[in-house]
Structure formats: C-alpha cells, structure tokens
C-alpha positions as CSV (number, residue, x, y, z in Angstrom):
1,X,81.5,50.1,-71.3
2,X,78.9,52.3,-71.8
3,X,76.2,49.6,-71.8
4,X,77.3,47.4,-69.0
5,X,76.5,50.9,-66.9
6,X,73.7,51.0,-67.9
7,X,72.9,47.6,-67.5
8,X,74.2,47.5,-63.8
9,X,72.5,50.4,-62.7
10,X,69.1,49.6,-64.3
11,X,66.4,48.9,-61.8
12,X,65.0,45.2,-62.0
13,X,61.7,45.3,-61.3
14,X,60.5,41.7,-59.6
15,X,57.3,40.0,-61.2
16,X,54.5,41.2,-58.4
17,X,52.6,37.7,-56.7
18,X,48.9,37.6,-57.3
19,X,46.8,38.8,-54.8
20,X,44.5,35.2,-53.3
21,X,41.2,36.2,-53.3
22,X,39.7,35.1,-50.0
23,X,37.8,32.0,-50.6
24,X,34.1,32.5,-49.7
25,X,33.1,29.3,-47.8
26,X,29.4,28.0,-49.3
27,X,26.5,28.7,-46.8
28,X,24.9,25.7,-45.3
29,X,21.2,25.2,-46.1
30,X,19.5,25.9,-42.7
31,X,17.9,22.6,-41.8
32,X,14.1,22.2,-42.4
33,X,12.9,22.1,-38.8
34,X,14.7,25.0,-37.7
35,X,12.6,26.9,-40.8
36,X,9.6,25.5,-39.4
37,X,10.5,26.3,-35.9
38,X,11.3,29.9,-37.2
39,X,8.3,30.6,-39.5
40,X,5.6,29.0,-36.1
41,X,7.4,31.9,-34.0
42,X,7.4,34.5,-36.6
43,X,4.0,33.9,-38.2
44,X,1.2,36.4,-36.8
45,X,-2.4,36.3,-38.0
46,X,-4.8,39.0,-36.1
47,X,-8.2,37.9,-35.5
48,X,-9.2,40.8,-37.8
49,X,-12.7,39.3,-39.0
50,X,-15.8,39.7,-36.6
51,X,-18.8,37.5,-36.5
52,X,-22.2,39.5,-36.1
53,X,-23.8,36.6,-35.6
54,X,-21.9,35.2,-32.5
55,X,-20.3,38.2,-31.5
56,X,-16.5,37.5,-31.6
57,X,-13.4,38.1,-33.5
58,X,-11.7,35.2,-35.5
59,X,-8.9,34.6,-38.7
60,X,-10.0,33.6,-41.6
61,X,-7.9,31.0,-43.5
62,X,-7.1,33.5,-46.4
63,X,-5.5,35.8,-43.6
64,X,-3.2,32.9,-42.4
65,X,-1.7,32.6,-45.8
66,X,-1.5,35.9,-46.8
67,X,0.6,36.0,-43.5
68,X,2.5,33.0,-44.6
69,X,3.8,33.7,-47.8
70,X,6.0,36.4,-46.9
71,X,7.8,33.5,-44.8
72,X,7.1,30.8,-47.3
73,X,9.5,32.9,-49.1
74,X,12.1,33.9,-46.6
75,X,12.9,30.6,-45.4
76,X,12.4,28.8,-48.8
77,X,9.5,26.3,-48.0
78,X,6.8,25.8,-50.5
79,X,2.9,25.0,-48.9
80,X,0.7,22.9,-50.3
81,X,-3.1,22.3,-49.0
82,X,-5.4,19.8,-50.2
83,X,-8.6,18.5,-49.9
84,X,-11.0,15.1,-49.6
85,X,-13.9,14.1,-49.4
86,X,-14.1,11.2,-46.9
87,X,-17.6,8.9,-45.9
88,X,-17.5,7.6,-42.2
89,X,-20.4,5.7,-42.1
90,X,-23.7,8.1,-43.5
91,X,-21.7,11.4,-42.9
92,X,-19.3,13.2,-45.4
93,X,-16.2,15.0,-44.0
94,X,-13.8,17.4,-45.7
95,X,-10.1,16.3,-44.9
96,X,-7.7,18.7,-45.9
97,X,-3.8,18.3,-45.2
98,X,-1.4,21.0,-44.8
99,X,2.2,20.2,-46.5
100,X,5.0,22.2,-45.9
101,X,7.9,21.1,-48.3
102,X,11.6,22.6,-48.0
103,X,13.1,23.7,-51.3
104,X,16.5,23.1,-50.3
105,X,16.2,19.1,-49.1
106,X,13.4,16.8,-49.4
107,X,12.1,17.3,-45.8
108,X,8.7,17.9,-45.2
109,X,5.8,18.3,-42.7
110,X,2.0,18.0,-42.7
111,X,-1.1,18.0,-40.5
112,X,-4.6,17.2,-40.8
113,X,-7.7,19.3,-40.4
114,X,-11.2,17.8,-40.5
115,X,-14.7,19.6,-40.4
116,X,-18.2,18.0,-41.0
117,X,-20.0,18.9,-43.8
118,X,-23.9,19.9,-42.6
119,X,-26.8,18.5,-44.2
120,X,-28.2,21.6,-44.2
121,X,-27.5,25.4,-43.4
122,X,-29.7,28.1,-43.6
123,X,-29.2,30.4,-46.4
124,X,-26.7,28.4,-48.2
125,X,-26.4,25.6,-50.9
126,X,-24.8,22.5,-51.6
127,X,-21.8,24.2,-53.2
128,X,-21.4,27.3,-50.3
129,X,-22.2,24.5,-47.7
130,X,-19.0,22.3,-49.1
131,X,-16.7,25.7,-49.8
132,X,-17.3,26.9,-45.9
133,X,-16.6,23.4,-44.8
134,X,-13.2,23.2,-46.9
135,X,-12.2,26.4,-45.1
136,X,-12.7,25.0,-41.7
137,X,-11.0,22.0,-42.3
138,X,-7.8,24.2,-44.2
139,X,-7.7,26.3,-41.3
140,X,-7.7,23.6,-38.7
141,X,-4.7,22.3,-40.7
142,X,-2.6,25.4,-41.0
143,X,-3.5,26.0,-37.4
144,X,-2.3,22.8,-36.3
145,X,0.5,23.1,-38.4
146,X,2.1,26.3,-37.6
147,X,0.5,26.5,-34.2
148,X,-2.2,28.8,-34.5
149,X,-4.1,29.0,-31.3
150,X,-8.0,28.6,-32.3
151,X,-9.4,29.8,-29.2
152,X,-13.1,31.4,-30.0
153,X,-11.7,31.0,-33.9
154,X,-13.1,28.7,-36.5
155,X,-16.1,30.3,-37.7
156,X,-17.3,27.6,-36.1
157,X,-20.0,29.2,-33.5
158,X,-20.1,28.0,-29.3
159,X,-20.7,24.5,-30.2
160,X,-16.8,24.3,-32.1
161,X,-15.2,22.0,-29.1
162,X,-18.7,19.7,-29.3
163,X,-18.6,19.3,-33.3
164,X,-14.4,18.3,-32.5
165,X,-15.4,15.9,-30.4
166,X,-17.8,14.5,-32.9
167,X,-15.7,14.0,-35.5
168,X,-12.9,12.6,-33.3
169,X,-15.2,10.2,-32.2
170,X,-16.4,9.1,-35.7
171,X,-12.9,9.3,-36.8
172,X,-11.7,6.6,-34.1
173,X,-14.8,4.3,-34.5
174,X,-14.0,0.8,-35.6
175,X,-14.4,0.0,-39.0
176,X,-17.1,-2.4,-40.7
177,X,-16.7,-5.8,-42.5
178,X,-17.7,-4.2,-45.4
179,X,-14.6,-1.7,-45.1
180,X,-12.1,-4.9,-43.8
181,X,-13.4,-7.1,-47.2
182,X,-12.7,-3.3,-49.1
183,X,-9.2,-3.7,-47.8
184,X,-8.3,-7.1,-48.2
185,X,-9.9,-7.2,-51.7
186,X,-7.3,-3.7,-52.7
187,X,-4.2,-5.9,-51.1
188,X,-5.4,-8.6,-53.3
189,X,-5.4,-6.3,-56.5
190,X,-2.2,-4.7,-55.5
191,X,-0.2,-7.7,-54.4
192,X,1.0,-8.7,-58.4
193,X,4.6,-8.3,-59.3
194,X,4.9,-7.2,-55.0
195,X,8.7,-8.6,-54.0
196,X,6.8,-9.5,-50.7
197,X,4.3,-11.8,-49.8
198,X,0.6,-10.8,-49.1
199,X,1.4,-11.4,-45.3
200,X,4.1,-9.6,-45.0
201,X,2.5,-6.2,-46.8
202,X,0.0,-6.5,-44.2
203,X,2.0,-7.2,-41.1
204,X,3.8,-3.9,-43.0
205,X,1.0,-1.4,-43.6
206,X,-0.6,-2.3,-39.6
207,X,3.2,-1.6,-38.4
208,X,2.9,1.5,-40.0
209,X,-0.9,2.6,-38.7
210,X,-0.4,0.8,-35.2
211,X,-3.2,-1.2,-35.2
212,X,-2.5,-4.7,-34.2
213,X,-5.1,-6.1,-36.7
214,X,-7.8,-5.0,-39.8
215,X,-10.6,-5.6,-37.9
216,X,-8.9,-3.4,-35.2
217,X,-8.0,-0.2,-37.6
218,X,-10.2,3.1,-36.8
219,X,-11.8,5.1,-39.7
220,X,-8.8,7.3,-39.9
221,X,-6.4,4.5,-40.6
222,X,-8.7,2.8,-42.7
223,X,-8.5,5.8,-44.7
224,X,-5.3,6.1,-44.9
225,X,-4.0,2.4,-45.8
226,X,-7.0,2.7,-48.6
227,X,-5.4,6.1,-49.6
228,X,-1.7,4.3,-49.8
229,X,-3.3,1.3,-51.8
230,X,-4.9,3.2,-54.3
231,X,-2.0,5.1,-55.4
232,X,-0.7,2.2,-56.0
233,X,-3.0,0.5,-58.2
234,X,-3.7,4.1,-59.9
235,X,0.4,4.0,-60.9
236,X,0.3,0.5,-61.3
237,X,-1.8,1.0,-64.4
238,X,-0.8,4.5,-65.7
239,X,2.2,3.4,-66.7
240,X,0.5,0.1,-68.3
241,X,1.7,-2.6,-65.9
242,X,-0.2,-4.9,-65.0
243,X,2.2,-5.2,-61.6
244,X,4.8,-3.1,-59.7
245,X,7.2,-3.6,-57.2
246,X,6.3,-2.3,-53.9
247,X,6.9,-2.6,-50.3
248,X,3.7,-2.3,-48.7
C-alpha cells in the first residue's frame, strides 16, 4: 500500500521538446554589376601628384589601385591589367585592358586604354619611354573602367585630347591587304578539326566585330580577331592537336 502512494503521488516529469534553432537563410551573392556599380561610386582617387613641368595636379595609376584594393576586397572582385604591344602601320602602341572578375560568379568586365609610344623623349630611354607609356595606357583603362574623370589628368601635358584623337584615328583606319591575307591565311590554319565551315567562322568572327566585310575591319578589330585566332592555334598545339573544335 505503501508503494502505490508513493507511486501516485510522485511527480511525472514530461520529456522537455527541443528547442528549433532558427534556421539562418544563406545570403545571396550580390550580383556582379551592382559591385561594379558600388565600387565606381565609392572609389576616390585625389589628384595628389603635381606636374612642375605643366603646372597641374593629376593621379597617378599606382594611386588608383591603392584606392581600389580596399574595394577589390570588400565586394569580392579580383583586377587584372594587362599589356600589348600593338603595330598600326609604322607606329607601336601600348594596349592595356582593365579586367574586373567577380569571385562569386563568372561575370566580368573590361576596358581598353591605349597610349602612343614616342620615338623619342628627352631624358629618357627605350625602357623608361615604354614603362611611362604602359602607365598611360593602364590608367586610361582603370579610368574608363571605374569612371575616373581625366580632366587635366594623364601625365599626358596640353596636347592629351590631340594625341586621343590620334590614336583614335589610327585605331579606326582601314586595314591593308597585307593584314586581310594575315587573316585569311590564320582562318586557314585554324579551320582543321573546326565543326563549322570556313564561311561560316567568318560570317561568325565579322558578326561579332560588326564589320560587314575583312576588307572593311579597322585596326582595332583587326587586332582583335588576330588576337582570338591565335589563341587558338597557340592551344591548338599545346595540347599536341593538330585540330580543335571551335566556333569561330
């Protein structure tokens, strides 16, 4: 009797439910052009050097991306700027291009910076005149890029919008039958083991320059479908093919 007192008075304790954790929902990646959008707002470069010479204040390019990085790693982009030496006709111009990458997709944008190499400047040699000219052309990228304005900037004295227009013009020039045969000769080399026809990679690479012909391309997208064909042929035989598939 004894024990079923005991047993009827006890106090049942009831199993206690587990507390849900609240379920933290997984941040969406912000999209690429919004970080670009963000860092060409956000991104501040003084013009902090000064010119003796022609009396005004400018930004060098290693003061644009020491004011970059700081973003570069805030938004979680990755920039990338190269350079190359180009020939339009008996002059030598450094292209660089400006490549921002987004570490969280495969989106990307670039822009394109040229500057003239001299054939001579006062107090320099071949070496310092190709470094100063790389540093234009970088900063005309970036600039472009991140939309820098470049007014009395450049390093590049009171003659800057002249040498633009310059190298605009020599950029859009027609190119020459030797430069067409070039071209035809590196489809020709290229078109092996192609799942299209020679035509058709033509009609394809003009589509994508928007010249109607090769006799019609400018220097630029002459450049630029030689550029496209030689990677080609380069990975064509790196990996020890003699042909590749590839739709251009």
């Amino acid at each position: 009797m004894t024990e079923e007192k005991q047993q009827v008075g006890a106090t049942v304790q009831e199993p206690q439910a587990e507390t849900e954790k609240p379920q933290v929902e997984a941040t969406k990646p912000m999209d690429f052009f919004v970080k670009l959008t963000c860092i060409q707002n956000e991104l501040s470069v003084p013009k902090n050097q000064y010119n003796n010479y022609g009396k005004y204040n400018y930004r060098s390019v290693e003061d644009i991306q020491a004011a970059l990085k700081p973003l570069l790693k805030k938004y979680k982009v990755a920039m990338r700027i190269t350079d190359e030496v180009i020939r339009i006709k008996e002059r030598f111009y450094l292209r660089a291009t400006a490549c921002l990458r987004d570490c969280e997709s495969d989106a990307w944008a670039e822009n394109i910076g040229y500057a003239r190499e001299e054939d001579e400047r006062k107090g320099m040699d071949s070496s310092q005149i190709t470094g100063a000219c790389s540093s234009y052309a970088r900063k005309y990228a970036l600039g472009g890029l991140f939309l820098l304005d470049d007014i009395q900037d450049a390093d590049a004295r009171d003659n800057q919008e002249a040498e633009r227009s310059r190298v605009q013009r020599a950029v859009n020039q027609a190119i020459s039958q030797s430069q067409i045969d070039q071209l035809k000769r590196l489809f020709d080399e290229t078109q092996q083991g192609s799942m299209l026809n020679l035509e058709t990679r033509i009609t394809n690479m003009l589509r994508w320059t928007g010249a109607p012909s090769i006799p019609q391309l400018n220097q630029q997208q002459w450049q630029a479908c030689m550029h496209q064909l030689q990677l080609k042929k380069e990975k064509m035989y790196s990996n020890g093919q003699q042909s590749l598939n590839y739709n251009q």
